[in-house]
Each structure stands twice: as structure tokens, then as C-alpha cells.
C-alpha positions in Angstrom: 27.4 78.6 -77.6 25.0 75.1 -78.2 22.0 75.0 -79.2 19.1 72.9 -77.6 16.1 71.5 -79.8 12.8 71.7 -77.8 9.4 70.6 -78.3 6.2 70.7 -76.9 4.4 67.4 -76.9 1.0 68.8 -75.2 0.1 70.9 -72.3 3.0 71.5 -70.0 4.9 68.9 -71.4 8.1 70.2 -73.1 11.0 68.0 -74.2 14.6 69.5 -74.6 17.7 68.0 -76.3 21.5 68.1 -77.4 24.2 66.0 -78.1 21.9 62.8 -77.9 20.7 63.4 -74.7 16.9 64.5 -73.9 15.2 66.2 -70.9 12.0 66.1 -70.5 9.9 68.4 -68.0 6.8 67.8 -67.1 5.1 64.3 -68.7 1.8 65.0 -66.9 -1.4 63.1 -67.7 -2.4 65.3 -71.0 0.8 65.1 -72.4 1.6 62.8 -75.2 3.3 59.7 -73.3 5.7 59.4 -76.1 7.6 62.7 -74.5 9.7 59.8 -71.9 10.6 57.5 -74.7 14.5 57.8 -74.5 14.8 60.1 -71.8 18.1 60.8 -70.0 15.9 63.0 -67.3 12.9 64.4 -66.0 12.0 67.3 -64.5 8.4 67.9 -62.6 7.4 71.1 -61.4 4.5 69.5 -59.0 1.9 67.1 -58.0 -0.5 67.7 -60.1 -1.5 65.2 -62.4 -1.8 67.1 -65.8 1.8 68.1 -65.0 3.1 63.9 -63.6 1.7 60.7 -64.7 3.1 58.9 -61.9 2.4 55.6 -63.4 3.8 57.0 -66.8 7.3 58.2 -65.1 7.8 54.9 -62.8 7.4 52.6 -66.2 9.5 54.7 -68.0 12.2 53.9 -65.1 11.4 50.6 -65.2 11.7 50.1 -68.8 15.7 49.5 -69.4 16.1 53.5 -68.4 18.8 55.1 -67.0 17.0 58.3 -66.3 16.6 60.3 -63.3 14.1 62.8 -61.8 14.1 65.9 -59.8 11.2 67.8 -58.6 9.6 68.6 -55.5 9.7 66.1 -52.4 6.0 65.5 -52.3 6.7 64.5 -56.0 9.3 62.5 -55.5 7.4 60.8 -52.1 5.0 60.0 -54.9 7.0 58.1 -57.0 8.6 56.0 -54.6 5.2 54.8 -53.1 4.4 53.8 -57.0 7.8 51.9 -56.6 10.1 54.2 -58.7 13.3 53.4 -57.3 14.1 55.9 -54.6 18.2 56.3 -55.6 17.0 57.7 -58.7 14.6 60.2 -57.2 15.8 63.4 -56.1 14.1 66.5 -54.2 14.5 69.8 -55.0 13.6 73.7 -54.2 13.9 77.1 -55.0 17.7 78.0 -55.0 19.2 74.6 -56.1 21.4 74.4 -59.1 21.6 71.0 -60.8 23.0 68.9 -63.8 20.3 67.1 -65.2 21.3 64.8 -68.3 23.9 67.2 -69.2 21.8 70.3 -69.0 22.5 73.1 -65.8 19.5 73.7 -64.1 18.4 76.0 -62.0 15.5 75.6 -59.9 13.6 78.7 -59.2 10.2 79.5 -56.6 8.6 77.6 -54.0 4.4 77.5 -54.3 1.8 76.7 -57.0 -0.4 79.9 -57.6 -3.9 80.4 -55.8 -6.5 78.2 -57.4 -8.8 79.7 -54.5 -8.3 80.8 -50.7 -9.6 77.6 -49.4 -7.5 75.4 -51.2 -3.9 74.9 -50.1 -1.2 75.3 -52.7 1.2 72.5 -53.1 4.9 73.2 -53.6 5.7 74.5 -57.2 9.0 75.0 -58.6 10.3 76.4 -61.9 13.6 75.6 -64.0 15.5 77.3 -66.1 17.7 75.0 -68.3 21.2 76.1 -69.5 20.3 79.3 -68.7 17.9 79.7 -71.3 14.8 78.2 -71.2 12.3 79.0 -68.6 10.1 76.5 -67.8 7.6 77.9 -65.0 5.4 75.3 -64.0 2.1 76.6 -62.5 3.4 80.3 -60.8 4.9 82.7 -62.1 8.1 82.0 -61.0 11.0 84.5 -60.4 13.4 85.2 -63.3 17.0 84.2 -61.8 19.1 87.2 -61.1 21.1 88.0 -64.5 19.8 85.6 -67.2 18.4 86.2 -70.0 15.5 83.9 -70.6 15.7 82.9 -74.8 12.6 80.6 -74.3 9.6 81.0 -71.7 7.2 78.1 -71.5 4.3 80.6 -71.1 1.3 79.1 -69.1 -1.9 80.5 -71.1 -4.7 78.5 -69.3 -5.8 77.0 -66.4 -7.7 77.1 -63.3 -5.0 79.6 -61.6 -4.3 81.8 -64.3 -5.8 85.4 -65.5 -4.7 85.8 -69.0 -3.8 89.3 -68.1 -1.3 87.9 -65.6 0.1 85.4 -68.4 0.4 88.6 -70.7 2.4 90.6 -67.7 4.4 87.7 -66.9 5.6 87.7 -70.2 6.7 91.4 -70.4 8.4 91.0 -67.3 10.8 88.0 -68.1 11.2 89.2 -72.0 12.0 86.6 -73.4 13.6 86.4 -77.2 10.4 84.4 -77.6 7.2 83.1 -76.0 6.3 79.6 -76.2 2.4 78.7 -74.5 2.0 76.0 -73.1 -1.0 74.6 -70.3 -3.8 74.7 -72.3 -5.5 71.7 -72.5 -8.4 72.5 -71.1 -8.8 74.9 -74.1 -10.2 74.5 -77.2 -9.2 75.1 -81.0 -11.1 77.7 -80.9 -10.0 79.2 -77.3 -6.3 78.6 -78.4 -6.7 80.7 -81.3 -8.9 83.4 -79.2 -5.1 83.5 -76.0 -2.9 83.1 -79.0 -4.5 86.3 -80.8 -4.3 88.5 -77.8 -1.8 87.4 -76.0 0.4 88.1 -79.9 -0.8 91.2 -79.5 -0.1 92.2 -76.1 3.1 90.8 -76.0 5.1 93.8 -77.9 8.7 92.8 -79.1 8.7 89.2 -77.7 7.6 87.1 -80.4 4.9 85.0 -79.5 5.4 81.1 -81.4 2.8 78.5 -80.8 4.8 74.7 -82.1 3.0 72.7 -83.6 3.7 69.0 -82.7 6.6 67.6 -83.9 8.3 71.2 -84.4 11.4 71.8 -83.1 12.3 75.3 -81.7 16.3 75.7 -82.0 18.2 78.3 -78.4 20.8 79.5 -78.5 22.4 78.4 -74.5 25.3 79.3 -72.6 
């Protein structure tokens, strides 16, 4: 068994590595830019900004990279009008299975969650790296038949969410533990408010907020 070295590097954006090689998922526009220095590849969950800085991603191609992308097509139809180049793109959906930078991947759901009625989700998909950390995007994806999640991502804020649903979410996947993330739009003070009940709503799965820089060590197949 490896182990992978994650780190959150603000809101959604999480950054995982081994053996010299990094994937990063989700570089949106409140994550810390410095999440796509040295990537080897990129996974985006959606269109949204906070979760894809388009101009972000196409210079980090740009700049003497190698990496690669895979997210959803209106993603990657996004990218190549910025002039990301298009043989480095890739499209994906619920069901796929991909190697990305080393890691197995497996992509998992289909929408974003309901913001409101009258506003038309976009496609949303979640990934689940080496079998063991779930990274949802913004739904609360499916849990793959069999695995056994070591790391959720946990969405704790946002338009979309319900803490209650966050706190449910968790108990169903049961994680070994329970990383937030998406909460920019929170304060110090609200962060400490979702970390306290969520913490204690969330029974046997530990609950572990990073701080930056802190690297969180799973266990993978």
C-alpha cells in the first residue's frame, strides 16, 4: 500500500501527491494559484469559477508544463476557447475510470446540486483518486460501489448546501476522516461555528480541518 500527501490550498482546491508527481483538483478562482505550480494534472469538477480559474489553468499549460486536464466537456470547451491546447484537454463523466499523473481515477455523478429551481445546474462530477480520496465537487456524489473512502473532501458551505446535508453526507460515505473544504465564503468565525457542529455530528469519522501547508498522509490501494 502507498501513501498519498494531500493538501488543501483554499476552498475546493486540494492538491495530492506521490512519487514526485502532483494532482491537483480543482484550482478555482479562491484557491491559492500556487496549487498548479509543478503539476503533473488537473482535475475540475465544473464550471464554476471558485472551482476553475480558466486563465489560471491555460498559463499553467502554457508555462513549460506537461500537464493534463480532465473534467467535464463544458469545462474543457472552456479552456480551449481560452487557447489551452485542446490534445491536452480531455472530457469526462460519471462512470469513466482514468490514470491521471499516475493516480487511478474514478469519476463518479453527473449534475451540480440545486442552487434554486430556476437556475439550471451545470454538469458536476466527482473523483475518487486511488481509491481513496473522495473529492465531491459541488453534489453529493455517489460513493463508488465497494470502496472505502480514507479521505472525503467535505463541502461545508456554499450557496447549494444545507449543513445538515453536509453532516448526512458524511455518515453515509464514512470516511476514516473528514476533510472540509468550500468555504470561502465563510468567515473565521463561521468556520469555527460548521467545524464545531459538524465535529460533533459526525460520530466516529474524525473530522480534521488542515491548516495551509499541512499535509494529510492515506493510506491508497
Amino acid at each position: 500500500m502507498s501513501t498519498v500527501a494531500m493538501t488543501v490550498w483554499g476552498h475546493a482546491g486540494i492538491r495530492l501527491e506521490r512519487d514526485g508527481r502532483a494532482l491537483v483538483v480543482d484550482p478555482g478562482t479562491f484557491t491559492d494559484p500556487g496549487i498548479l505550480a509543478g503539476a503533473d494534472a488537473v482535475l475540475v469538477t465544473h464550471e464554476h469559477a471558485d472551482h476553475v480559474d480558466v486563465e489560471g489553468v491555460v498559463t499553467a499549460l502554457a508555462d513549460g508544463s506537461s500537464a493534463e486536464v480532465w473534467a467535464p466537456g463544458a469545462v474543457v470547451d472552456l479552456l480551449a476557447g481560452a487557447g489551452a491546447p485542446a490534445g491536452r484537454l480531455h472530457a469526462v463523466d460519471g462512470g469513466d475510470v482514468v490514470e491521471a499523473a499516475g493516480f487511478a481515477v474514478q469519476v463518479v455523478g453527473h449534475r451540480h446540486a440545486t442552487i434554486h429551481p430556476d437556475l439550471e445546474p451545470p454538469a458536476n462530477v466527482g473523483y475518487l483518486v486511488d481509491g481513496a480520496v473522495l473529492h465531491p465537487g459541488d453534489a453529493f456524489v455517489p460513493v463508488p460501489d465497494g470502496a472505502r473512502v480514507q479521505v472525503l473532501a467535505l463541502p461545508v458551505s456554499g450557496p447549494w448546501l444545507k449543513l445538515a446535508e453536509a453532516v448526512d453526507y458524511l455518515r453515509q460515505v464514512a470516511p476514516g476522516t473528514a476533510v472540509p473544504v468550500h468555504d470561502a465564503i465563510l468567515s473565521d468565525a463561521g468556520r469555527a461555528v460548521v467545524d464545531r457542529i459538524t465535529a460533533s455530528l459526525a460520530g466516529d469519522v474524525p473530522y480534521r480541518r488542515l491548516a495551509p501547508g499541512e499535509v494529510l498522509a492515506v493510506p491508497a490501494d
